[in-house]
N, C-alpha and C positions, 0 to 999 in steps of 0.2 A: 562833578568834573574831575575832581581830585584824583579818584580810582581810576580813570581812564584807561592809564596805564597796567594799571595791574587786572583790571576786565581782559582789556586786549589780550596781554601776556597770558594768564590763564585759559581764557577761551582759544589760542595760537595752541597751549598745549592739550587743548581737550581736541583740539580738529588734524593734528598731526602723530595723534595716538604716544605722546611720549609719559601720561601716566596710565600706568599700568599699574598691575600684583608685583610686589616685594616680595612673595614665597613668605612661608609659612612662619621663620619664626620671627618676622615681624609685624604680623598680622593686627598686633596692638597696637603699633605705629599707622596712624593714620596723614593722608597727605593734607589733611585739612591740619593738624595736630600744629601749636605753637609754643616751642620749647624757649627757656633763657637758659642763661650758662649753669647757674647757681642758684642758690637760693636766696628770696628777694621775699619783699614785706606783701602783707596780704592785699594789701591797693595795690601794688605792680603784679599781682595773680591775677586780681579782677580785671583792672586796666589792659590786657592784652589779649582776657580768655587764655591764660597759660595752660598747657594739660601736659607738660611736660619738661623735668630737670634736668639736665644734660651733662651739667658737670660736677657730679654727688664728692666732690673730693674729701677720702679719709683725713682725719686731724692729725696733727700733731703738735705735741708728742702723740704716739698712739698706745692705747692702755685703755683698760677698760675703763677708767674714770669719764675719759673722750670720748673711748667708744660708744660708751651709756649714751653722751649727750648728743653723738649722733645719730643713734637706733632713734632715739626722739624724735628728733630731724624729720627722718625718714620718714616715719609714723605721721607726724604733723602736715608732711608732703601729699602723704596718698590719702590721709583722709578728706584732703581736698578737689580728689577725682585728680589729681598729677601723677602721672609716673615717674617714678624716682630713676637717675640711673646711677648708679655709684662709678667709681673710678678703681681700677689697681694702677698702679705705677710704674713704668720703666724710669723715668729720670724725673721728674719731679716727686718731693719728698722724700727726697734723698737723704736729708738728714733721720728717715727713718729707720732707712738699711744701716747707719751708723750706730743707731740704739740697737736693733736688733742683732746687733754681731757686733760689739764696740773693740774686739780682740783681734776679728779674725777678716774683716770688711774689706781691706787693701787685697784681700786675696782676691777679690772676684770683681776688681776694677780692671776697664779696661787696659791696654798698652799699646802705646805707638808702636813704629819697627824700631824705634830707637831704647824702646824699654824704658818710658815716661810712661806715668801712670795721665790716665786721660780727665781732663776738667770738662764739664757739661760747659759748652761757650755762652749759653744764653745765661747759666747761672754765675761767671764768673766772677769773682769778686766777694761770694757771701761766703759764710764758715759757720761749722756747727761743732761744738766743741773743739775749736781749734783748726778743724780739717776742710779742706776748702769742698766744692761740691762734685764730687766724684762722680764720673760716669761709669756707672757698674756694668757688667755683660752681661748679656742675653744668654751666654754657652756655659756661664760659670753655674758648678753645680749649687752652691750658698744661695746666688743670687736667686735662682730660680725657688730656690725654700723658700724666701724672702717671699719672694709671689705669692707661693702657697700660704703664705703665713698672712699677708695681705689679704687673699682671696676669703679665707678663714675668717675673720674682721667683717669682712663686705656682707659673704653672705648672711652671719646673724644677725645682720640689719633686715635681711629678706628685699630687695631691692627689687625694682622691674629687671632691669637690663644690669649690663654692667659694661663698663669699659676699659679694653687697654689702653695704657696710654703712652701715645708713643714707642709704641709697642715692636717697631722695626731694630730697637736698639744697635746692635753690632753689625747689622746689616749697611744699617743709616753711616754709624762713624767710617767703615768702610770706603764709603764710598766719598765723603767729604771728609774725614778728618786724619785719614793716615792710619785708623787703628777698627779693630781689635787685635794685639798679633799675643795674646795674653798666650800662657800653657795649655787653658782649657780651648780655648782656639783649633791652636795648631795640632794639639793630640785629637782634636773631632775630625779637622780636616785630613788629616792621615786616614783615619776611620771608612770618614767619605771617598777616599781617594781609593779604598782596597774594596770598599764596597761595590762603586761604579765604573771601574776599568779593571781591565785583563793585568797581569804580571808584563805582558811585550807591552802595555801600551803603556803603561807606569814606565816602562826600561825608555824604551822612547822619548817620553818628558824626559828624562834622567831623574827622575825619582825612585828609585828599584835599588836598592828593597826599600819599601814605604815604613816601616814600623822604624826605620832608620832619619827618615827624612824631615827635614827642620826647613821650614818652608823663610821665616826669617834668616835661617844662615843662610840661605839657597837667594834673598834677597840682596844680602850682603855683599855675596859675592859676585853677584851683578851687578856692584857700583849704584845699590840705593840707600838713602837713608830717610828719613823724618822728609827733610824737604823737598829733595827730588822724584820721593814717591807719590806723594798731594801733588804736586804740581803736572805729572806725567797721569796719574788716576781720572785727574779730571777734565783730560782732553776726552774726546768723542769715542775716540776708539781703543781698544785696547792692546795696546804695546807692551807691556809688562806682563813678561814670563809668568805663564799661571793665573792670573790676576783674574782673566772671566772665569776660570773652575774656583778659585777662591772666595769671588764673589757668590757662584750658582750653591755653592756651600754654606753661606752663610743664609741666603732668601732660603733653601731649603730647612735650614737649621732652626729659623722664625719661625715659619708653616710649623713646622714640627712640633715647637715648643706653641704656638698656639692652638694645636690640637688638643696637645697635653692639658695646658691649663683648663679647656673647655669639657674636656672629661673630667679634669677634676674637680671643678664649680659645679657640674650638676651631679656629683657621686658623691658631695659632702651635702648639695643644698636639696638631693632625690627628689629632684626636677629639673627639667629644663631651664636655663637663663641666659638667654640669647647675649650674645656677645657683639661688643663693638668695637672700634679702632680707631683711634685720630687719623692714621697713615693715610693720605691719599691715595685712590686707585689707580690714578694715570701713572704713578711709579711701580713699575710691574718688579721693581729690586726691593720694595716692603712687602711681599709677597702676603696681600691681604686678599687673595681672590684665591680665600680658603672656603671650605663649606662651614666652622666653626662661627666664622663673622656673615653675622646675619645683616649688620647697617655698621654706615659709618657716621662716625663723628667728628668734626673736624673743625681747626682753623684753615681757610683757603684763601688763597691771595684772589682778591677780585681787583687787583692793579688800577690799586684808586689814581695812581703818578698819573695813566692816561686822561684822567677825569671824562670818562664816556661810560659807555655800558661795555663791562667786559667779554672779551669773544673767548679766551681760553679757559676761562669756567667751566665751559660749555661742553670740554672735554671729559671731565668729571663726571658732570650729568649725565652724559650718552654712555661713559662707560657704569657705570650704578645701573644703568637702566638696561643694557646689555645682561649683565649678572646679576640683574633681580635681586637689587641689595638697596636698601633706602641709603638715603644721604641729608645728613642733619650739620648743617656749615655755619659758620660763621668767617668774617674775616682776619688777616693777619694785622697783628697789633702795630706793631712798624711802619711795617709796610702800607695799610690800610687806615688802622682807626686813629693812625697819628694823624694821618693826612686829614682825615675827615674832622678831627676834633681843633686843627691850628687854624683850615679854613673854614670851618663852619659850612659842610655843604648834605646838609640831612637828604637833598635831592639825587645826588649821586646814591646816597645808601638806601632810597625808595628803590631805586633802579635794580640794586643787587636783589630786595626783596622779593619785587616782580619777577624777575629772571629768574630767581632759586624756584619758584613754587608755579613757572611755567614751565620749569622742564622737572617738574616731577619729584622736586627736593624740598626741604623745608627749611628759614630761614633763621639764627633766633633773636631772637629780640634784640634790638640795640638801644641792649640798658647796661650801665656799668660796664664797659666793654674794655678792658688792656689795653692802652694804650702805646705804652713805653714807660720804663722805671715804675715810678708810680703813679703817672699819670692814667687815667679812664675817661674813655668817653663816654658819657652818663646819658644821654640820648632826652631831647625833650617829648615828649609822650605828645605834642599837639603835631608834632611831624611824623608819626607814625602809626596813633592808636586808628585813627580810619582806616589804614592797611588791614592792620590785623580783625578790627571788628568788621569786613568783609572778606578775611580769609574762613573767618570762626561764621558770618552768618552763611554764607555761600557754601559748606563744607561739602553740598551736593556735588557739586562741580568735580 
């Protein structure tokens, strides 16, 4: 009787046609498939039927000493019939981009309009070697080495997949935190701006001549700064001079540089390796509805505060399902597995389980799960191994 629910919910998704083919280069990923975040001991592989890791995150420090023991890792993963996925990093393991350039690293951090160098807000408060945890840019040309330099790492582990993470960067601070308005920024955006309009229609904006234009001074002197620009960005519409070509420049600038990196992972690893992205799809400003990103991976809010079965999930799913791209979720730490871990309510996160893997997405384990600081929600296995040992024996479905 236990399964009731998740019978129904599957068979709802088998009779209203919402699984479907994921296209081709996730063809490994299967819908029956039950991923955890990380890696976990060989009773929580057996205990859930795992066949899949989802979040391979590189060590640090990073050096071949680590890297060895993570190629291990790896190794130890797949021999167990799990696909591995590794990680590269936009803002976690930040402290890595400060080894890796420990001279020249301020250069390729972001900037408000006030010319504050930018703090990652969820990391606020740590420091590595002195420096607090820097959100670096997406446009900057270092940082992007960084990637490459990452990428390099990942793939001589030889991984299944691999993941961006957090992969929106300067698109994301943009839009919620006042910045990227760095040098490498605003000289792309000029770029952009000569590329996609005429000479009258640049004169028009009053940007003419472009190789001239400073899109911060040009703020300035419109009466903004740091905090009237956050506070006017994140009303509904857009008011602020330039502000949606600003934006449409930086979501193209993402797309771009995630082409790039996906040509460059499979012309160092001379194969195919299908790429992922935490970014969620319902935000069409993380511009993930590339052909490079094959599935996502994600934290998503399942708004555990309403304590019911969430309805704007649901958005997610229909759009993955639209553009034939899998969807591998879990929930937000905060917001989600605080709540679930203070009240004690494993039945709400049956719910999420049901719901993910009836519209055609897959959920992952709620073992170890982030909660806040250092708290985790370690999940009792007598609340959810029935789940999964009917998601794993039913895989027909």
């Amino acid at each position: 009787m236990r399964n009731t629910l998740l019978q129904a919910a599957v068979l709802l998704g088998l009779s209203t046609g919402v699984i479907t083919s994921y296209g081709q280069d996730v063809s490994a990923i299967q819908h029956s498939d039950i991923f955890v975040t990380r890696t976990k001991s060989d009773k929580v592989f057996k205990q859930y039927h795992v066949s899949g890791l989802a979040w391979g995150f590189l060590p640090h420090p990073l050096n071949e000493r680590t890297i060895n023991r993570w190629r291990k890792n790896v190794k130890r993963v797949q021999a167990k019939g799990i696909h591995f996925q590794a990680r590269i990093e936009f803002d976690a393991r930040w402290e890595n981009m400060i080894d890796y350039d420990p001279k020249g690293f301020r250069d390729n951090v972001m900037h408000t309009l006030d010319g504050d160098l930018l703090i990652v807000p969820w990391f606020k408060g740590r420091k590595h070697r002195g420096h607090p945890a820097y959100w670096f840019c997406s446009n900057a040309p270092g940082f992007r080495e960084y990637l490459k330099y990452q990428a390099d790492f990942v793939i001589s582990g030889n991984p299944d997949f691999i993941m961006l993470d957090a992969q929106t960067s300067a698109a994301l601070a943009l839009k919620w935190y006042g910045a990227c308005f760095c040098d490498h920024c605003l000289g792309g955006f000029n770029i952009y701006l000569d590329r996609c309009y005429t000479a009258g229609e640049l004169e028009s904006m009053g940007v003419w001549p472009v190789k001239h234009f400073n899109y911060v001074e040009y703020l300035k002197s419109n009466g903004y700064n740091d905090n009237t620009f956050i506070n006017k960005s994140r009303e509904a519409a857009d008011t602020i001079p330039l502000l949606d070509i600003y934006k449409k420049y930086h979501i193209q600038s993402i797309g771009d540089l995630t082409t790039e990196l996906g040509a460059y992972i499979d012309k160092q690893a001379g194969r195919h390796i299908p790429l992922s992205t935490s970014s969620p799809p319902h935000q069409p400003f993380r511009s993930v509805v590339v052909p490079e990103i094959s599935h996502y991976t994600l934290e998503m809010g399942q708004d555990a505060m309403e304590r019911q079965v969430p309805v704007r999930t649901i958005l997610n799913y229909k759009i993955a399902e639209a553009v034939q791209k899998k969807l591998i979720v879990t929930a937000l730490p905060k917001q989600d597995w605080k709540l679930i871990l203070d009240e004690n309510r494993p039945g709400l996160v049956r719910t999420w389980i049901a719901q993910t893997y009836a519209n055609g997405a897959n959920f992952m384990v709620p073992v170890n799960q982030w909660a806040s600081g250092h708290k985790r929600y370690k999940g009792n296995p007598a609340d959810f191994t029935d789940m999964y040992d009917f998601i794993h024996n039913h895989a027909f479905l």
